[in-house]
Structure formats: structure tokens, C-alpha cells
SEFI-493505 format. One record per residue (C-alpha): residue in three letters; x, y, z. Coordinates in steps of 0.001 Angstrom, whole numbers, padded with zeros to 6 digits, always signed. Layout:
residues N
ALAXYZ
...
***
This chain:
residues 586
UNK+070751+077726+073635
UNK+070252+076735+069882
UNK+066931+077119+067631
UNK+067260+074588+065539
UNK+064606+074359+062174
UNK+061970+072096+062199
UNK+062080+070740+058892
UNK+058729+068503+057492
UNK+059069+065101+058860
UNK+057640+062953+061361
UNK+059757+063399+064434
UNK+063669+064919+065114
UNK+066430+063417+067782
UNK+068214+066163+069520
UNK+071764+064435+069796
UNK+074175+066236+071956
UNK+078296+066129+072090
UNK+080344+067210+074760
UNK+083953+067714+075916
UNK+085239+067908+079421
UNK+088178+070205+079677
UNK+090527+067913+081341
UNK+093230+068667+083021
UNK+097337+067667+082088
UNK+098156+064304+083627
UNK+100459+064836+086889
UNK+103777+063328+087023
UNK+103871+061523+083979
UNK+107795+060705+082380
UNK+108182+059946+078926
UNK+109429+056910+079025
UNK+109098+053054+078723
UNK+105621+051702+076977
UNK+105638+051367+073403
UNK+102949+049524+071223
UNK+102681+047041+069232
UNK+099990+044741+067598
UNK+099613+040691+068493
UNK+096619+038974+066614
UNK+096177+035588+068583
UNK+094788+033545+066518
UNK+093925+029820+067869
UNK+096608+027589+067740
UNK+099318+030263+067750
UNK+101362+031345+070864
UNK+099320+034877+071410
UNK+101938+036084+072500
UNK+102902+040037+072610
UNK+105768+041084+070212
UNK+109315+040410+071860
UNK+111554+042965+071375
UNK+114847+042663+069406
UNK+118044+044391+069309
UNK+116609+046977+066706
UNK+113987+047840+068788
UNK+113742+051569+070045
UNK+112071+052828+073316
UNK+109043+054523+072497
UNK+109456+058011+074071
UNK+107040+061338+073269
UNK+110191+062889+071356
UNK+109980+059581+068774
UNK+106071+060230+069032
UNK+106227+063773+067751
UNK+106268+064993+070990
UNK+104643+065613+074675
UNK+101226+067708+073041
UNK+100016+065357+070938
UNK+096262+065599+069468
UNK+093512+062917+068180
UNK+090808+064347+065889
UNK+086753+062883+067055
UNK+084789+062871+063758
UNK+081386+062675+063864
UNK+078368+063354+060953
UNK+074833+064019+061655
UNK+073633+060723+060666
UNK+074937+057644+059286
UNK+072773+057313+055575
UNK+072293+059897+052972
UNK+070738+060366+049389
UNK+070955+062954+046311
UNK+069984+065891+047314
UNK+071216+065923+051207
UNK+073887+067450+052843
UNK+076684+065293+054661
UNK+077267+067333+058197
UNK+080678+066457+059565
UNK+082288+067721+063115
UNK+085775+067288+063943
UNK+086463+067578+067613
UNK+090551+067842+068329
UNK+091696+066566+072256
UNK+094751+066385+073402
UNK+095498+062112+073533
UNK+096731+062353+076855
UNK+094589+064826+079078
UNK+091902+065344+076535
UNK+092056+069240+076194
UNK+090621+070693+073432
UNK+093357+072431+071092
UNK+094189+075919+071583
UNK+095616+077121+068202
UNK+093793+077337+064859
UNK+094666+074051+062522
UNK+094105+073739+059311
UNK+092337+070339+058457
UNK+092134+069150+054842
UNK+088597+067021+054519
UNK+088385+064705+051655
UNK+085376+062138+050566
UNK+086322+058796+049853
UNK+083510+057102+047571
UNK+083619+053044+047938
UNK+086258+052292+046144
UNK+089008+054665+047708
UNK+088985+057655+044738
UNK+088470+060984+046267
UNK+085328+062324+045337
UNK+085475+065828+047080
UNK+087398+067478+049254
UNK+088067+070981+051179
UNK+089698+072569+053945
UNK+088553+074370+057230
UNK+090187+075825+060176
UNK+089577+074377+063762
UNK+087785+077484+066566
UNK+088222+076166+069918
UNK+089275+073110+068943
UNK+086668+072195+066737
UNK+085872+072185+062477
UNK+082999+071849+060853
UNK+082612+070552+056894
UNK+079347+069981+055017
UNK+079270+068202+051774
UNK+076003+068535+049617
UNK+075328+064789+047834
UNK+074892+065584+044208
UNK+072398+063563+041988
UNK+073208+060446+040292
UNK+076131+059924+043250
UNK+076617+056656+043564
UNK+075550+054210+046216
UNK+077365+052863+048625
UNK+079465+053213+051538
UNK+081760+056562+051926
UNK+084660+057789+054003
UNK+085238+060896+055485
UNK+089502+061516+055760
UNK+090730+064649+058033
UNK+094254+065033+057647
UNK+096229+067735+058954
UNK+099599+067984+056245
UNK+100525+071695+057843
UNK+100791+070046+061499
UNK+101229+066505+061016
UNK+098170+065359+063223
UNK+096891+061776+063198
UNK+094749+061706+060571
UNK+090844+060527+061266
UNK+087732+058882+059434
UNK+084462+058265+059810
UNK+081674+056118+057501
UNK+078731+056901+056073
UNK+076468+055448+053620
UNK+075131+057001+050572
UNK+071638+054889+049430
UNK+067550+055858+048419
UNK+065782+055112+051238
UNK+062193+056393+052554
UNK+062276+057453+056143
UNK+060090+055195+058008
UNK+056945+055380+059685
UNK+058071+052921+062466
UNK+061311+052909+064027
UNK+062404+049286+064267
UNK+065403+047025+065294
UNK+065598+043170+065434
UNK+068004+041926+068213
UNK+068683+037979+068279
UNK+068827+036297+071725
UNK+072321+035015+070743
UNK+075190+035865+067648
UNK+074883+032032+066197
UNK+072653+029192+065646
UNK+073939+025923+064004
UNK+070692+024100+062088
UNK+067761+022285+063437
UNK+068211+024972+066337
UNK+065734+027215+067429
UNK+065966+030908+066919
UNK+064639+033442+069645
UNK+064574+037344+068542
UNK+063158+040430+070002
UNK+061587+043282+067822
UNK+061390+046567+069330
UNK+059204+049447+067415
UNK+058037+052810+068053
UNK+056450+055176+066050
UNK+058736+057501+064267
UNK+056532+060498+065607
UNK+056714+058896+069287
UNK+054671+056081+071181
UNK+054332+052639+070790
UNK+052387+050541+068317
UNK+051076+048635+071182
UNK+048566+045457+069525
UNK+050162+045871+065942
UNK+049853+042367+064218
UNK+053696+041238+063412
UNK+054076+038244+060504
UNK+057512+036478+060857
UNK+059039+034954+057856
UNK+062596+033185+057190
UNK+064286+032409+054197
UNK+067295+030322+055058
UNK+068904+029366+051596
UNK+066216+029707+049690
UNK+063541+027889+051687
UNK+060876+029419+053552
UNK+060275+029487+057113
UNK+057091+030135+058637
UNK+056908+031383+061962
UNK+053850+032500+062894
UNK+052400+036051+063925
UNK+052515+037287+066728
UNK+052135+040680+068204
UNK+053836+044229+069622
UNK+053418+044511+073616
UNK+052649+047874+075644
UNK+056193+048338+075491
UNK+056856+048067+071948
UNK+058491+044356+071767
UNK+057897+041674+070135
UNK+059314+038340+070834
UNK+059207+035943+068036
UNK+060777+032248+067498
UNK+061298+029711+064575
UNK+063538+026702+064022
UNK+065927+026435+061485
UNK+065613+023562+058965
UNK+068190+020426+060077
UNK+069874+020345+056687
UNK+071535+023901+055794
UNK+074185+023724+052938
UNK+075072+027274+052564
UNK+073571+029087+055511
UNK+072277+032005+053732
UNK+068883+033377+056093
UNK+067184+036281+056623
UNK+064508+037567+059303
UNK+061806+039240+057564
UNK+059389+040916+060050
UNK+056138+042405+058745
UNK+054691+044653+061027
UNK+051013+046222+060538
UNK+049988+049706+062405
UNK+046917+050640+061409
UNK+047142+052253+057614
UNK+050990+051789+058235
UNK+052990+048682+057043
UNK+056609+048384+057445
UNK+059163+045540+056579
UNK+061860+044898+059712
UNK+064807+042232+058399
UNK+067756+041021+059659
UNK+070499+038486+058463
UNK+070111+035584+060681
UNK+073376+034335+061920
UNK+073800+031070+060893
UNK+076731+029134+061804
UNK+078100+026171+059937
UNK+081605+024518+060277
UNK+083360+027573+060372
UNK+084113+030174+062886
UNK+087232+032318+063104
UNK+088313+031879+066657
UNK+091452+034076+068173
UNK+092510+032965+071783
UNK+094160+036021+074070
UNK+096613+034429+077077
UNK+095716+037288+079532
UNK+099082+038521+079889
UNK+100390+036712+076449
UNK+101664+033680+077409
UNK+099910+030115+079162
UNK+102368+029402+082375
UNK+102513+026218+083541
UNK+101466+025772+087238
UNK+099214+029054+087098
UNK+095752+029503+087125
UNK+095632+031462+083453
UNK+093112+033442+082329
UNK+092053+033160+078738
UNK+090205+035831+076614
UNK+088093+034240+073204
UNK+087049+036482+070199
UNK+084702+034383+067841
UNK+083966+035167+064404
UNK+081541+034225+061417
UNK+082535+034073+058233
UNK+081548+037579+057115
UNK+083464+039222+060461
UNK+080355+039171+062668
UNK+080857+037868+066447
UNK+079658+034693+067132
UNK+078042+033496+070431
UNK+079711+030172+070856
UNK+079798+027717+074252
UNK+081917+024884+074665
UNK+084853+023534+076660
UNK+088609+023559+077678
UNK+089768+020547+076683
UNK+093084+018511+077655
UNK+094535+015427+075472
UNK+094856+012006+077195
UNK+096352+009846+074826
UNK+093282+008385+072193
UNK+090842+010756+074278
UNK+090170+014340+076337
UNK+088967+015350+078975
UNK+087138+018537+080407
UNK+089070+021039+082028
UNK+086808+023874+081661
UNK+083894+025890+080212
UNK+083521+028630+078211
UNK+081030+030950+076662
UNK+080888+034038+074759
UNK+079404+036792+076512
UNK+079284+040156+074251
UNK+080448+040510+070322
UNK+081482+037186+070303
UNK+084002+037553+073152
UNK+084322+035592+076254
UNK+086937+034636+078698
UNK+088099+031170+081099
UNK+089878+030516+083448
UNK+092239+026781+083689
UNK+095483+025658+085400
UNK+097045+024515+082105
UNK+100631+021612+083044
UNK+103985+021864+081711
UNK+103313+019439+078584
UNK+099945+019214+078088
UNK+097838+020166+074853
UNK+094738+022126+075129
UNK+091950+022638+072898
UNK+088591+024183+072410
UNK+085913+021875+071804
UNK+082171+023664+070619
UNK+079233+022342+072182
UNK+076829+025549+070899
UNK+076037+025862+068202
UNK+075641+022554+067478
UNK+077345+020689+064444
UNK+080429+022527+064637
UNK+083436+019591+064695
UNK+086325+021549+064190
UNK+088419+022091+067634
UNK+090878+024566+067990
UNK+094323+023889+069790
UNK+095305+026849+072609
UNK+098817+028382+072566
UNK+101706+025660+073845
UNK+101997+026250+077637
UNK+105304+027584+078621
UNK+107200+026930+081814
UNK+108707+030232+082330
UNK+107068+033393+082005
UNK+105238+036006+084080
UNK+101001+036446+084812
UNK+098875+039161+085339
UNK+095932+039178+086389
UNK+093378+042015+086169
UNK+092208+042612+089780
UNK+088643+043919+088034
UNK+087107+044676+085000
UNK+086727+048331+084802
UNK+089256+050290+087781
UNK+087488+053568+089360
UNK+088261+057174+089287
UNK+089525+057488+093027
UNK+090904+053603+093698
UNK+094387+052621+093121
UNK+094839+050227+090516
UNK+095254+046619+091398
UNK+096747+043801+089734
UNK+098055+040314+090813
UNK+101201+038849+089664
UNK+102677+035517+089607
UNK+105540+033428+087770
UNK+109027+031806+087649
UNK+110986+034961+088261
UNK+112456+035545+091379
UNK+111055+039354+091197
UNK+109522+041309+088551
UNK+109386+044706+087752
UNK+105451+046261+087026
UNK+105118+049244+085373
UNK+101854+051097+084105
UNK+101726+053551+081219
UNK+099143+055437+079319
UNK+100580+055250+075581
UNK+104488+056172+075570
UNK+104097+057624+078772
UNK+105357+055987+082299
UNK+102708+056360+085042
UNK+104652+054130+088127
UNK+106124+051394+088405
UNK+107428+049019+091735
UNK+108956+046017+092283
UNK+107584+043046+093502
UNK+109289+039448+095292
UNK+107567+036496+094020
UNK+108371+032936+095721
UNK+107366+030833+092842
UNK+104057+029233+094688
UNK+101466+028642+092852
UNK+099166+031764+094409
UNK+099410+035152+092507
UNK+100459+038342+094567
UNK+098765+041760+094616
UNK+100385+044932+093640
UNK+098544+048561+093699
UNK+099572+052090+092696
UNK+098288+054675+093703
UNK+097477+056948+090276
UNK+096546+060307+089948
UNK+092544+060379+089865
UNK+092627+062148+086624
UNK+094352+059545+084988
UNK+091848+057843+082701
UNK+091067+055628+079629
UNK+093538+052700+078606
UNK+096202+051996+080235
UNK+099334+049240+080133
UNK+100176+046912+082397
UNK+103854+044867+081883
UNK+105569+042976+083638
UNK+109694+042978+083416
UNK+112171+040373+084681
UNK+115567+041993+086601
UNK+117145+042332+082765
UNK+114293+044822+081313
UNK+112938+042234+079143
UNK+108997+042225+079359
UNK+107625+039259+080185
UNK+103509+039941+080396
UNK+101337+042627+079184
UNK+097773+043358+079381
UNK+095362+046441+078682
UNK+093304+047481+081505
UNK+090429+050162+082122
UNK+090257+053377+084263
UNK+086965+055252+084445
UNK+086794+058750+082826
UNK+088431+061407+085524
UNK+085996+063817+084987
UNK+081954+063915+083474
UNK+079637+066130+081981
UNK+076334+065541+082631
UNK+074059+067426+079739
UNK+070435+067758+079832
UNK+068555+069184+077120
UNK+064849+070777+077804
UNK+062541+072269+074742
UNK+060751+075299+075093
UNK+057520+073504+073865
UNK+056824+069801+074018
UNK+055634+069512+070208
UNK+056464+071506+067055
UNK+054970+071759+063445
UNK+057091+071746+060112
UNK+058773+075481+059681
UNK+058896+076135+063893
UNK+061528+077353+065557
UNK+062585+075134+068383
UNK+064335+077205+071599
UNK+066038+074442+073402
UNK+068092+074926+076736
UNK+071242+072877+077062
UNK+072143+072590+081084
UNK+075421+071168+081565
UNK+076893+069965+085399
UNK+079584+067782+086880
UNK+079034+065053+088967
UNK+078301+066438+092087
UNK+075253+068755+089730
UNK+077496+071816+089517
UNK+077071+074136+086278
UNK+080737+073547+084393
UNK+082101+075402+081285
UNK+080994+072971+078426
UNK+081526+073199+074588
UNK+078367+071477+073224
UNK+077401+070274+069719
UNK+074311+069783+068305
UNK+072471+067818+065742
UNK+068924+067701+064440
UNK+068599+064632+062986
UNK+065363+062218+062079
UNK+065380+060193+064572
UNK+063819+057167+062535
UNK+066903+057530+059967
UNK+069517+056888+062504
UNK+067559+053570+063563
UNK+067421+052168+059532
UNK+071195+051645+061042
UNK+071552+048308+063136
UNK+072423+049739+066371
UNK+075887+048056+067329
UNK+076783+049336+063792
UNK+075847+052834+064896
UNK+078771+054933+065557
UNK+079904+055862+069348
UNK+078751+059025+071308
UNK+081971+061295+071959
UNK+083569+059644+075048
UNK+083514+056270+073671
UNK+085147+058121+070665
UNK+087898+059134+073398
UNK+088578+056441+075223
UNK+088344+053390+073282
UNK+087778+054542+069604
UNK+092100+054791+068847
UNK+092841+051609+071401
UNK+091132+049032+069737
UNK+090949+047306+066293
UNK+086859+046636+066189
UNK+084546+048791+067929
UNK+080979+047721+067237
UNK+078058+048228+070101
UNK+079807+050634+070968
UNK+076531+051798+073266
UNK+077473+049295+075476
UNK+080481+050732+077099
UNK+080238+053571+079078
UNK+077059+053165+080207
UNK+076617+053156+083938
UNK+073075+052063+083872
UNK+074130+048594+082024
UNK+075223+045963+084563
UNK+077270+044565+081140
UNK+078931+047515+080564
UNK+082300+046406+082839
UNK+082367+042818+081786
UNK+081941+044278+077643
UNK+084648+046415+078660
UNK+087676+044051+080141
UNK+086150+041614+077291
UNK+087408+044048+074811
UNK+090524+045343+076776
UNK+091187+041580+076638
UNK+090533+040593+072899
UNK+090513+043653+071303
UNK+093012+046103+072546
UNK+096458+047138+071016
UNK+099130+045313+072555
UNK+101667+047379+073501
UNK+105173+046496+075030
UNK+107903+049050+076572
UNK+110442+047847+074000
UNK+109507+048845+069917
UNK+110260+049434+066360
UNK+108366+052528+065909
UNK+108868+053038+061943
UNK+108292+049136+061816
UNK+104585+049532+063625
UNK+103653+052685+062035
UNK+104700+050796+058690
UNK+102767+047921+058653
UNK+099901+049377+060440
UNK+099656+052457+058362
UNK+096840+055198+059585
UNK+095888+053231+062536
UNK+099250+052792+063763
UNK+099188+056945+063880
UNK+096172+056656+065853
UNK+096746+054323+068463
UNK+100150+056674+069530
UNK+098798+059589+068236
UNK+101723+060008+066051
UNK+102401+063409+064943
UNK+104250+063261+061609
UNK+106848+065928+060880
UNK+105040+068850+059144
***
């Protein structure tokens, strides 16, 4: 139980963290998987990082050994001003089985301001795994967007970070967020948003009037008012002018509640002739003679996704011709699936939004080589995984790992057809989180590799219950935290709280909000860009798998069994550290 302190304010969010104590993984070897990193980018081969003669196996000795930890940082909210304190938590799990440390750590804290000087910094000692730092915001700090850096120099850890931004603002009266039906429009195209509102001290501003204004490069759009439904949305729509030079817009919502006026905006994403598009071979390489599968991660400009649809094209001579269609589905990432020919050149061709002409050539199709083929998106708890294999090899070796550390592996005949074969293992159920999938030929060498999904082994399920259902500035709140299993059976929990406004965290767009603690766990250190980060996880989303193998896909670390260790944890610096969990020699 916690009393927190109602502070003055319109309304508070009770945000809870929680840990599962896990359990060690069963039967794990050090051995084979390493990691590396492969940015496909369009036109380029995508595929993973061959090893070479100075290449090491990755084992938990080059690692820093078998108990390895990863720190969870966390703050109270994302935006501060003078005069606030900066809350930070730091939970510490073991990277494989996700036990909270047992020993006391020191952690040294620092505050990065925007341009990478140290501003303040501290130390504090973990207690049950877990420190706590608080950093008052002094006046005249400068605005901008901070950094806080655990490191652990005593123990060697992998370091951690977490943003936050330091700005005025005014809490608001209404808690708002604009979501566009799609991540690009090209011009002359109509625009389709959603506002959703609620009252900062709770309900819905059901009737409020809502004016919608653009300003795309200068020139003003008007479209229209329009009005908040009995369940606090708004859907509004505009069309963007035909000529756009620059492609500079913003949303500017105006919404009237009574007495209370607030301003929603939002950058409208506006897509010219350039997009940055990176194409992901699903197990690195195009095969001739193989139905591939193809993961897409589009870009704007400023490093937004992009919603883009268009086709697979193949040359004919003068001409092309459709081979397939694609379209993205979640942070500009999408996937397709073609038979690509010894020979051939493919391309992307983009049909929305329109007036983008440039096409983008996919990786040379090779005629030797190895699939794999994800037999889901997101593998359960109790199933075995499953994953089908195909190629020019005789036989191939497939082996799955969780970071340096080999899980199974079998052998498999393949007969050179054209239809891919299926594989399982049967892994421990608490076995969770990313795992490796490669594929070797009969000398070692690895020929495909691809990043796949288990479910979490074990869940808490928290729920939260105040002692009264309102409160008034300078009350007490008594609040009851119940945590249970799945199967609604009280478990031994370590829970952290936060009182935050809750119409504060929402002046944050929400896929720029930072994750809850389990995505922090299992996807935070395997991936380079984790945005929506809401999204995964969450069994009551029907997305959630497809965002999930979508980012496995396009997103995830690479990793083959064969590495230069110094070499990746050179070039990739801090997150190199992470993704391993490197512990450094103290």
C-alpha cells in the first residue's frame, strides 16, 4: 500500500511498474550466437555480416560472463520546468532470466543537458535490485531535451539512458492527442485525422465545438469545424493544396469546452520525393527459386515512418511488370512476399502517396543461400517454436539462441524443391523475449538469420484500487496494489509507483511516450528504434503480433554465431553494450 500526496492540480495517473521474478533459463550452453548489426538499405544486399577469419565466437566468458545485468530506467514523466524535480528509477534484471540483482551496486547518475555536457550528477546504491535518483531543475535551466546516463564503473554494467525534456509549459485543461489515419500524404491528397480529448479532471467534452486549421508552407488551410462525440473523438478532414514546394504543415486544432479553450497541433506528414526506404531479405539474402519474404522500413525526411503502398516490380527490357504488392502496416514498416528468378532485377515502385517517382532497386537475388521463414509472428509461452527452411544446401544446420547463449539446435535434409520444410524445438516455457534463428551449411558458415518473438514466460497482473474515488489538494490517498499471476494467484511482486499529472504525460505524442517496464525488457536493448512502443505487448490489440514480427523483421539486431566482439562493441559504442549486455571489466 502507498499514500501518495495529492498535490493542487486537476487530476493524477497512478502509473504502476512491476518485475516478475523469473526463473534461470534451463539448459542453456554458452556457445554459438553472436551479434552483429546489418542496416539494409534499398538497393544494397541486406545481407547479415559474414564472418571472417578474425572473427571470434561470442561466448558469456567474452561477454563478461554467465550473470549478466541490464539496468530499466524510467522517470516520472517525460517534461519538466524550473522549479520541479526529475524522479528517476533504475530497475537492474538479469538479461537472460530477468531476476532482479541480489547484491548492492553502486550506480553513478549523471544529467546530460542537449548538447552532451554533464550538468549534474550523483551516485546511489541499488536495494533489491532497484535505485532511485531525483534531480531538482534549477531556474534559468535551459530548455531542451536531457539525458539521464547510469553507469556502473565499480561493476562494469551496461550502462543505460533515458530522455526527458526540460520546457515552460501550463498543464492543460484538456488532455488531447491528434492521430492521422496514415504516416504520409503526397499533395492534392486528402488528409483524415482523429482527435481524442478528455478532460484533465476526467470525462469527456462531449459537444465541444473543434475549428481545424492547416498551414502547409505557409498557406492556410481551412477545414471546417466540426465537433467532439460522446466518446471524446473527433474526426476531421482537409485536402492538401496540389502544389507543395517544401512540405512544411501543421494541424492546428482549436477546441472550445465551455470557459476552456485549448490549442491541439500536430506536424502533418507530408511526403514529397523523398523517403528513406531500407529493404530486410527475411533471412538476409533473396534466393532464387524461393518464395522470399521481404520486410520494408520507410522513412521521412526528419526519421518519422512513413505509410507508403506500392508494388514489387520486375524489369522486362524498356518496361516492368507487377510482381507484387506492398504496404506499410505500423511505423512505417511492412512486409511481401515474391518468388524473385536467378537474374532478374527488382524494384519498388510507390503508388501512395502519390507523386513520389523515385523507385528503389531490391538486393541482387542470389542462387545459393539458405531461407527461413517465420512460422508466426509472435511464438507462445507453451508451443515449440516453428520455423520453415528451404535452399540449395543439401542439409543445414538450425540453431536458436537467446543472445550468446545456445538454446537447440537440429539438423535438417533439404531436397532442393522449391517447397520450404518445417523444423520445431521444443524450448523450455520460460524461455522468453528475442531470440535467433540461423541457419548453417555442413562447414559452420551461417547462411540465414532472422529475429523471432517468444511471449513473456511468466506475468504479473497488477490492479490498483483507491480507498476513495475522489480527493482534494493536500489528501492523503490509501491505495491498495493487488498483484496475481495468470491463473489470479497472489505472487511476490516488487512494485513502483508514480503520481504523476496525468494531462502532462499526454502534452507527449503518445508513440513518443516511453515503454511500460516489460516492453523495457524485452524489446528496449534488441532493437535500434522503439517508438509506439504501447503497441507491443498488448494482448487486447489484434496489431500487437503483426507490430511485433514487423519490428523483429526491420528493426532488430542482427546477430550471427560467428563475430568480432571488440569490432561491434567499437563501432556501436553504448548500444553495442546493451544489446549483449556487455559487462566491461571493473
Amino acid at each position: 500500500m502507498s499514500r501518495p500526496y495529492i498535490r493542487e492540480g486537476i487530476a493524477v495517473a497512478l502509473v504502476g511498474s512491476f518485475l516478475a521474478f523469473g526463473q534461470n533459463l534451463p539448459g542453456m550452453q554458452a556457445g554459438a550466437a553472436g551479434t552483429g548489426k546489418t542496416p539494409a538499405t534499398a538497393g544494397k544486399t541486406g545481407a547479415k555480416e559474414k564472418s571472417n577469419s578474425k572473427s571470434t565466437r561470442a561466448t558469456s566468458e567474452s561477454l563478461g560472463g554467465a550473470e549478466r545485468y541490464l539496468t530499466m530506467v524510467s522517470t516520472d514523466k517525460p517534461i519538466y520546468k524550473a522549479g520541479e524535480k526529475v524522479y528517476a528509477r533504475g530497475v537492474m534484471l538479469d538479461a537472460a532470466g530477468h531476476k532482479p540483482i541480489k547484491s548492492t551496486v553502486a550506480a553513478t547518475i549523471e544529467i546530460k543537458g542537449p548538447k552532451g555536457d554533464t550538468i549534474t550528477s550523483g551516485m546511489c546504491n541499488t536495494d533489491n535490485g532497484v535505485w532511485g535518483f531525483a534531480w531538482e531543475v534549477p531556474d534559468g535551466q535551459a530548455g531542451g531535451e536531457y539525458t539521464l546516463h547510469a553507469s556502473y564503473p565499480m561493476t562494469g554494467y551496461a550502462p543505460a539512458t533515458r530522455k526527458f525534456d526540460i520546457r515552460a509549459y501550463r498543464a492543460p485543461r484538456l488532455k488531447s492527442q491528434i492521430t492521422f489515419l496514415r504516416d504520409g500524404y503526397g499533395p492534392g491528397e486528402k488528409v483524415n485525422a482523429t482527435l481524442d480529448v478528455k478532460r484533465a479532471e476526467g470525462g469527456v467534452p462531449e459537444g465541444a465545438r473543434v475549428t481545424v486549421t492547416a498551414r502547409v508552407d505557409g498557406m492556410t488551410v481551412d477545414g471546417g469545424v466540426s465537433t467532439v462525440d460522446s466518446k471524446g473523438l473527433c474526426r476531421v478532414s482537409f485536402d492538401l493544396p496540389a502544389d507543395i514546394p517544401r512540405g512544411e504543415g501543421t494541424l492546428a486544432l482549436v477546441i472550445e469546452d465551455g470557459g476552456v479553450v485549448e490549442t491541439a497541433t500536430k506536424t502533418i506528414p507530408i511526403l514529397l520525393q523523398t523517403v528513406d526506404l531500407q529493404l530486410f531479405p527475411e533471412g538476409g539474402d533473396l534466393v532464387a527459386g524461393y518464395k522470399n519474404r521481404v520486410y520494408v522500413q520507410a522513412n521521412q525526411p526528419n526519421g518519422k515512418p512513413a505509410d507508403l503502398a506500392g508494388s514489387v516490380m520486375v524489369k522486362r527490357g524498356s518496361s516492368a511488370s507487377k510482381v507484387a504488392d506492398f504496404r506499410t502496416e505500423h511505423e512505417g514498416r511492412g512486409r511481401f512476399e515474391f518468388v524473385p528468378e536467378q537474374g532478374e532485377e527488382y524494384f519498388l515502385s510507390i503508388a501512395e502517396p502519390a507523386g513520389i517517382k523515385t523507385t528503389y532497386p531490391l538486393p541482387a537475388v542470389k542462387s545459393r543461400g539458405a531461407i527461413i521463414r517465420a512460422d508466426r509472428e509472435v511464438y507462445g509461452k507453451n508451443e515449440p517454436v516453428t520455423v520453415k527452411i528451404g535452399g540449395s544446401e543439401k542439409a543445414v544446420r538450425v540453431g536458436i539462441a537467446k543472445r550468446e547463449v545456445q538454446l537447440a539446435d537440429k539438423k535438417i535434409d533439404l531436397d532442393g524443391g522449391a517447397n520450404l520444410k518445417s523444423i520445431s524445438f521444443d524450448i523450455p516455457a520460460d524461455v522468453d523475449g528475442v531470440l535467433t534463428v540461423t541457419a548453417y551449411d555442413s562447414a559452420g558458415t551461417p547462411l540465414a538469420e532472422r529475429l523471432i518473438f517468444r511471449e513473456p514466460a511468466k506475468q504479473v497482473k497488477l490492479s490498483i484500487k483507491a480507498e476513495k474515488k475522489s480527493y482534494v489538494p493536500g489528501d492523503n490517498a490509501k491505495v491498495t496494489v493487488k498483484a496475481t499471476d495468470d491463473n489470479g494467484n497472489p505472487v511476490a511482486t516488487m512494485v513502483g509507483l508514480t503520481v504523476t499529472d496525468d494531462s502532462v504525460l499526454e502534452m507527449i505524442e503518445k508513440r513518443e511516450q516511453a515503454p511500460h517496464l516489460p516492453v523495457m525488457v524485452y524489446l528496449e536493448p534488441e532493437v535500434k528504434d522503439l517508438a509506439d512502443a504501447h503497441v507491443y505487448l498488448d494482448k487486447s490489440n489484434p496489431k500487437a503480433p503483426l507490430a511485433t514480427d514487423l519490428l523483429m523483421g526491420a528493426q532488430g539486431w542482427r546477430r550471427f554465431a560467428l563475430m568480432d566482439v571488440a569490432e561491434f562493441l567499437e563501432r556501436e559504442g553504448e548500444d553495442a553494450k546493451r544489446v549483449v549486455a556487455f559487462k566491461s571489466p571493473p
